[in-house]
C-alpha positions in Angstrom: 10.5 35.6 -19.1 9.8 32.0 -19.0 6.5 30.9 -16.9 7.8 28.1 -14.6 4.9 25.5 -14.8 5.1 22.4 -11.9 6.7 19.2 -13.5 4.8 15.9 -13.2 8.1 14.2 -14.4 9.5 14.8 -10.8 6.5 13.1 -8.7 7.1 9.5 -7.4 5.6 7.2 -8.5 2.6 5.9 -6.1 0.8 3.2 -5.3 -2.8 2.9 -5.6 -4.8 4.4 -3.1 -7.4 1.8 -2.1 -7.2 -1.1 -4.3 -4.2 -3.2 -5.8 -1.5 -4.5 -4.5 1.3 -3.6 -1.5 4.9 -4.7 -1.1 5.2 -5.0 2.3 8.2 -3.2 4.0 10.2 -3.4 6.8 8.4 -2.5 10.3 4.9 -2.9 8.5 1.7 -4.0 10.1 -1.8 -5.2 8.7 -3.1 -2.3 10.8 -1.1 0.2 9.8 -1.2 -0.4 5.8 -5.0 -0.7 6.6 -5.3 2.1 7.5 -2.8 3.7 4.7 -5.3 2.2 2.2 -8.8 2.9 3.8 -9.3 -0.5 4.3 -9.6 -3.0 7.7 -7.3 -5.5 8.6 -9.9 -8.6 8.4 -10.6 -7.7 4.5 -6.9 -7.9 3.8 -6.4 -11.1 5.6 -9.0 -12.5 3.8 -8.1 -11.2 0.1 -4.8 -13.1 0.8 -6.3 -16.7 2.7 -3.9 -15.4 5.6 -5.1 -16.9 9.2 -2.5 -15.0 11.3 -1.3 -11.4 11.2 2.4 -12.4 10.8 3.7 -10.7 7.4 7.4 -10.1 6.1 8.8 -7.6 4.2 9.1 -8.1 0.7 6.0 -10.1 0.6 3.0 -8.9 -1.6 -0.2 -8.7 -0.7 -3.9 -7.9 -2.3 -5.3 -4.8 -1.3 -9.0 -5.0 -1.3 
C-alpha cells in the first residue's frame, strides 16, 4: 500500500506575509491589506509617497 504523503505542488502560490509587494484588487482598502500584512496604514502610504488613501486595483504597492 502506498503512503499518501501531502503535495506541496498543489499549494497556491502566496504572497509574502509582511514585507514585499501587493497588487491591489478590486474592493481593497489600505486598512484592510494593513491589516492582511501586519502592518498600519500610515507606513504603507509612506513606502509609496501616497498623500491620500485613494488606490485602484491593479496598482502595486510596497509593503513595508
Amino acid at each position: 500500500t502506498a503512503a499518501k504523503a501531502p503535495s506541496k505542488s498543489k499549494a497556491a502560490p502566496k504572497k509574502a506575509a509582511t514585507s514585499g509587494t501587493y497588487t491591489v484588487a478590486k474592493g481593497d482598502t489600505l486598512y484592510g491589506i494593513a491589516l492582511k500584512r501586519k502592518t498600519t496604514v500610515a507606513k504603507i502610504k509612506a513606502a509609496n509617497g501616497l498623500k491620500s488613501d485613494l488606490i485602484r486595483p491593479g496598482q502595486k504597492l510596497k509593503i513595508p
